[in-house]
N, C-alpha and C positions, 0 to 999 in steps of 0.2 A: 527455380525460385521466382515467385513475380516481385513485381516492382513494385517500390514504395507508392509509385503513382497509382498504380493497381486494390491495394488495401485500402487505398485512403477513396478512392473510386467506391467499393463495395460500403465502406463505411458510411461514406456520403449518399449512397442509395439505401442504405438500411434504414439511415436516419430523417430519410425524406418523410414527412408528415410525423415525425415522434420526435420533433425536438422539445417538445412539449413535456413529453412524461420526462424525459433523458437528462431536461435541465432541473427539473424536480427531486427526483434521487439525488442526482448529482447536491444538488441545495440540501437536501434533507443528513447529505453523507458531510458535509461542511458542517452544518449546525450542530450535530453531533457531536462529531470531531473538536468542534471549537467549543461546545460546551465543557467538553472534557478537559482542553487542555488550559482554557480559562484559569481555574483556582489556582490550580498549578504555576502558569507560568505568574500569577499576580505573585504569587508566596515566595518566587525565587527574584521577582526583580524584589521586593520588601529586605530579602535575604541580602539580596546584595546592595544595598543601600546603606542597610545594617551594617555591613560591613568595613564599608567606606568610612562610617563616620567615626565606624570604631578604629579603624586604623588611621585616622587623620589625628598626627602631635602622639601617637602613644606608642609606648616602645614596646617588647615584647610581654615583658612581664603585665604592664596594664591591658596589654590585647588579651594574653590567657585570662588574668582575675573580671576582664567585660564579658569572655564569655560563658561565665557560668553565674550573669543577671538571669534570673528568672524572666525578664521581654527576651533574652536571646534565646533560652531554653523554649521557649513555648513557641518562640516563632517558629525552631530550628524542628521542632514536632511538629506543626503544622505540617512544613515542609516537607518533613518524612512521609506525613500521611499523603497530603496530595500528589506527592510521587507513588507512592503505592498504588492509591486510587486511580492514578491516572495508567498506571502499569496493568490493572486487574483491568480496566474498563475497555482499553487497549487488546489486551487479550483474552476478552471474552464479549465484546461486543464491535469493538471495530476491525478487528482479523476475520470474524465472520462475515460483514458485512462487505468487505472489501473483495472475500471469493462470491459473494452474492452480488455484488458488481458486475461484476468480471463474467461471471455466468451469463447476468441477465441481457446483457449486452449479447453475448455469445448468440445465445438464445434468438434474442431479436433479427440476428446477421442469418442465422440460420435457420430460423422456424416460421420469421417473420414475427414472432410475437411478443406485441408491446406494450405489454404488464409488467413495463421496468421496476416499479416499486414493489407490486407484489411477490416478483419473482424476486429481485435482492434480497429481502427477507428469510423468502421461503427457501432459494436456491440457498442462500448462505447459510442458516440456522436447521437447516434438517438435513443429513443425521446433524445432532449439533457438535458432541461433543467428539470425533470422528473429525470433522470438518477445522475444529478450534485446534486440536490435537496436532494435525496436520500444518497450517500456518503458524503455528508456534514454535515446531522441530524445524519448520525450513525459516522461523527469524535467528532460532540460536544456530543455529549453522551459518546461517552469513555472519552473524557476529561472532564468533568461533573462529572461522576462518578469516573475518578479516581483522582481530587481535593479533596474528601471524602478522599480518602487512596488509596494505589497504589494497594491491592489485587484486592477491586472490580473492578480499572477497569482492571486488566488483565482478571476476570473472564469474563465482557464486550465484551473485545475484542473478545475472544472464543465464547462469545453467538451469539454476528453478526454475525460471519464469514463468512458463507454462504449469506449475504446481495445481493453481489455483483451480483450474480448467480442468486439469485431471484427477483431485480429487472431488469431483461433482460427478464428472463423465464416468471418471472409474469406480465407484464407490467399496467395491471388493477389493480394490487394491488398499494394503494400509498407510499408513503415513510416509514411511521409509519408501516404500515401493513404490508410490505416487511421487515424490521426488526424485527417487532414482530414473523412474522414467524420463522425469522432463528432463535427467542430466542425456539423456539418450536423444533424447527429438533433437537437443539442442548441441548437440554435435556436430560443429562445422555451420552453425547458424548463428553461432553468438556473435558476429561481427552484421549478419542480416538485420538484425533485431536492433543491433546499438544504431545504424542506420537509418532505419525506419524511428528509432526517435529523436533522432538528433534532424531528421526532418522536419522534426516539427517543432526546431527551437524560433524560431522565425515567431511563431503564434504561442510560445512561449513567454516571448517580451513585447508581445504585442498586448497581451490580456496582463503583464504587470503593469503596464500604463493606463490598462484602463480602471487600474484601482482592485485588481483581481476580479474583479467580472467577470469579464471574457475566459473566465475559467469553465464557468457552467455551459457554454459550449466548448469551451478544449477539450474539457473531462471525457465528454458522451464520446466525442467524436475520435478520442485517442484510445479509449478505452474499445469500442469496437474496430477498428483498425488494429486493434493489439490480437480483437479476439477472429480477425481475419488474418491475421499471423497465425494465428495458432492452429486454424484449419490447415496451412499451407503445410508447416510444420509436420503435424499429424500426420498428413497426405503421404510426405512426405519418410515418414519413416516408418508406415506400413508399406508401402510400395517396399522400400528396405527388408523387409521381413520382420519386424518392430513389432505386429501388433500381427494377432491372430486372424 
């Protein structure tokens, strides 16, 4: 297995002259993201304000009769909706976009090629519903398993990892079998991978101070280091007999 020093090396040479496009995706996968969860999170601090002022001096019986005011009914539907909305948007536009990431990075480490935005797009949404299908069985599975207890699903988490990668690379394979793979690659590497991020808690709280900025280089730059794990990985468990 190579060294954390090592991935972050190839990352650092992939991303020479493309921080340009890298901090772009990265920005355009933010605005997105924060478009989305925008309505949402305003409806839920309103919600809970609401709350507050209802339970300030009333006692039980006045908290039930406040909430069935017509402001609390309408607010409390909002609510529903922009959770909904933010669930559907979630799982049909930014689970895609996120293995279009992931790819495009890939792509870039390995092909050289640094069409990060159009490959995020294109990598993530074609096949689409194949690709949605996929990152949506491997969220209810960590949340499945970690209702159980929260170790197993961190261990979860670390066993998919490479999901994203493999249902791009593998596309014959189906959803199930694209995660069961990565539970394979990730055999005896899941402590490799907690490593290699926890390496890079440092530049973690380095880009909280700078107000999250310093995300739009963390992002590029963790993200292809991840997807130079994921070659090692591979490498590594066809050498094994893993892979035809």
């Amino acid at each position: 297995m190579k060294t954390n020093t090592a991935f972050k090396e190839e990352a650092l040479s992939a991303l020479r002259g493309n921080w340009g496009k890298s901090i772009l995706i990265t920005l355009l996968y933010f605005l997105l993201a924060g478009s989305a969860m925008g309505p949402s999170m305003y409806t839920s601090i309103l919600m809970q304000d609401y709350m507050k002022d209802m339970a300030s001096g009333q006692n039980l019986t006045q908290m039930l009769s406040a909430m069935q005011d017509p402001d609390f009914l309408s607010l409390q539907t909002k609510a529903n909706a922009t959770g909904s909305g933010l669930t559907l948007f979630q799982t049909f536009i930014l689970f895609p976009l996120i293995l279009g990431m992931c790819n495009a990075f890939h792509k870039l480490l390995t092909e050289g090629d640094n069409n990060l935005v159009v490959n995020a797009f294109h990598l993530g949404f074609k096949p689409y519903f194949h690709k949605v299908w996929g990152m949506l069985l491997m969220f209810i599975l960590v949340i499945l398993w970690s209702s159980l207890f929260i170790i197993p699903g961190i261990i979860k988490i670390y066993s998919y990892a490479m999901t994203p990668y493999i249902l791009h690379e593998y596309p014959e394979l189906s959803a199930s079998e694209a995660i069961h793979r990565s539970r394979m690659m990730m055999r005896g590497h899941k402590f490799d991978l907690f490593w290699l991020q926890l390496s890079f808690i440092g530049w973690f709280f380095l880009c909280i101070f700078t107000a999250g900025i310093g995300f739009l280089w963390l992002c590029p730059y963790y993200q292809t280091a991840m997807a130079a794990f994921y070659e090692e990985v591979k490498s590594d468990y066809a050498i094994n007999g893993g892979l035809a």
